[in-house]
C-alpha positions as CSV (number, residue, x, y, z in Angstrom):
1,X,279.3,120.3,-71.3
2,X,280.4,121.6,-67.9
3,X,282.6,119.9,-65.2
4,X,283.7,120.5,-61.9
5,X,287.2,120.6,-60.8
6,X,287.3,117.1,-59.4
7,X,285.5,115.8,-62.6
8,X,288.0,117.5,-64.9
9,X,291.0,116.7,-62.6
10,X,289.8,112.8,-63.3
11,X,289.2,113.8,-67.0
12,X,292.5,115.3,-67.2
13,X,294.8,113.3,-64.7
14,X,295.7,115.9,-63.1
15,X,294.9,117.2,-59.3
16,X,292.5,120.3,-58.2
17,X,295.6,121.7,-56.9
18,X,297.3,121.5,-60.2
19,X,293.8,123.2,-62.4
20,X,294.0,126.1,-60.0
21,X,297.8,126.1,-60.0
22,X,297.2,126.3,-63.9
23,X,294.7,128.8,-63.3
24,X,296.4,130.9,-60.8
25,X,299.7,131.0,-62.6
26,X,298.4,133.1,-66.0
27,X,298.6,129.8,-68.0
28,X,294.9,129.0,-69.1
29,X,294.3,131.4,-72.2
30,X,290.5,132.7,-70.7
31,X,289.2,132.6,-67.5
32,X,287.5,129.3,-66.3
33,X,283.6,129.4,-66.2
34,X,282.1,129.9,-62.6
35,X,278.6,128.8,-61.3
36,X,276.2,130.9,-60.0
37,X,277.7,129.2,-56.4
38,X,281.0,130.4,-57.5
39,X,282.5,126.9,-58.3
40,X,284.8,126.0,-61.4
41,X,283.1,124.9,-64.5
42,X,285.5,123.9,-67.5
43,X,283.7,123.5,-70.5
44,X,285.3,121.7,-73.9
45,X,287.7,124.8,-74.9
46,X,289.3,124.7,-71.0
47,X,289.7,120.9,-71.5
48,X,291.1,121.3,-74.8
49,X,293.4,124.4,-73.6
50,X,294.7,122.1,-70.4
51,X,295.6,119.2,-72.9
52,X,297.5,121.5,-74.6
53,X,299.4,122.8,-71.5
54,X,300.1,118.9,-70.5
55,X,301.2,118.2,-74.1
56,X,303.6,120.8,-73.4
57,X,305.0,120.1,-70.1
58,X,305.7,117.1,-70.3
59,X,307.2,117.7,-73.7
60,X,309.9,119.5,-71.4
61,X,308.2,123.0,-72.3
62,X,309.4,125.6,-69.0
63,X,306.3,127.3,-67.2
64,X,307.5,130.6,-68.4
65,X,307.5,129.7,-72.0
66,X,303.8,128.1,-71.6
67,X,302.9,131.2,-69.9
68,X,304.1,133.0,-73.0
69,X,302.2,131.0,-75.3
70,X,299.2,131.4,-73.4
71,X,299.6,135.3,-73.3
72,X,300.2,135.0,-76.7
73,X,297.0,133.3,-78.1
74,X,295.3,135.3,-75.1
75,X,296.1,138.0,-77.2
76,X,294.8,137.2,-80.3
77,X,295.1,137.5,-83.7
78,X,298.7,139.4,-85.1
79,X,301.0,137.7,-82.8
80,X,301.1,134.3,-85.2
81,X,304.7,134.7,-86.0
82,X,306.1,134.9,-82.5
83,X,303.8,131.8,-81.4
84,X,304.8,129.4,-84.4
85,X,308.7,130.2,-83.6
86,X,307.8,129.9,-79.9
87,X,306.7,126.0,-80.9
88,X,309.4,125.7,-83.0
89,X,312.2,126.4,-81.0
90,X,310.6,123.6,-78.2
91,X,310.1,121.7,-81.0
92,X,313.5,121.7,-81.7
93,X,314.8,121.2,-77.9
94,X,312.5,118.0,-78.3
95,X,314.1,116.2,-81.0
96,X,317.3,116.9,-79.1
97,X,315.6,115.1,-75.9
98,X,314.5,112.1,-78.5
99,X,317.5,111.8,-79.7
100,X,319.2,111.6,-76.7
101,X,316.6,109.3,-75.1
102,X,316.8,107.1,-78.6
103,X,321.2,106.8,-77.6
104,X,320.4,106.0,-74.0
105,X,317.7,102.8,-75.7
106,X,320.7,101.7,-77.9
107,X,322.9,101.4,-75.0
108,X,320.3,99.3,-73.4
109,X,319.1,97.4,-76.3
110,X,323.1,96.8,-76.8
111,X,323.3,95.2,-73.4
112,X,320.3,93.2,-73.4
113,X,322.2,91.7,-76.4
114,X,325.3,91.1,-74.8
115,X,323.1,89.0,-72.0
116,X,320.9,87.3,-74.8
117,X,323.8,86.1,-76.5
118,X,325.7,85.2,-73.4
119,X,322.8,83.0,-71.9
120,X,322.3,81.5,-75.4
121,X,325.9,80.5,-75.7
122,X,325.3,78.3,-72.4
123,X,322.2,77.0,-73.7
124,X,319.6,78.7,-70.9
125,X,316.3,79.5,-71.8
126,X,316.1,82.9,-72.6
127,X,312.5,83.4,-71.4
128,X,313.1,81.8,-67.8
129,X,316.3,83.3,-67.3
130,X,316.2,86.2,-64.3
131,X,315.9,89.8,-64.8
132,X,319.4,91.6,-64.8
């Protein structure tokens, strides 16, 4: 399989711009496939490779430490150690997120209570009553 930019970009969700950004910035781990025109071609690996790179980002991973991964597993075999405590210590920066996001949800779920138990208290409908 073989796609264009604009086919991967819809594939991937992400915009031309950011595949050549991607591509541009040391962050895919080969070179993307060219047609004899010259055009992109991403093949299975590059998809598989740019779902990784999403995965990370918007796990909170920095550029520069996706770039380090990808220079890492560009690299090849003997560098194992230094890429599993690469994706631990992000791994680790996202429980921290998750547990923070998992506060700021109890907060909420704490005040949708409040306004739940306030409206039932009056006797409104719960389902009809406004958004706050």
């Amino acid at each position: 399989m073989s796609l264009t930019i604009a086919e991967a970009a819809e594939q991937t969700g992400l915009t031309p711009d950011t595949l050549r950004y991607y591509e541009r910035d040391g962050l895919m781990v080969r070179a993307v496939g060219r047609s004899p025109s010259g055009h992109r071609q991403y093949d299975d690996a590059a998809l598989r490779w740019i779902e990784m790179i999403t995965r990370l980002r918007s796990t909170g991973m920095p550029i520069r430490d996706v770039r380090r991964y990808a220079d890492l597993v560009r690299a090849g075999e003997g560098n194992e150690a230094e890429r599993l405590e690469l994706l631990r210590t992000h791994r680790q920066q996202v429980l921290r997120d998750l547990a923070e996001v998992q506060r700021h949800l109890g907060a909420i779920d704490m005040k949708i209570g409040i306004y739940e138990d306030g409206l039932a208290r009056r006797g409104l409908d719960l389902e009809r009553a406004p958004s706050v």
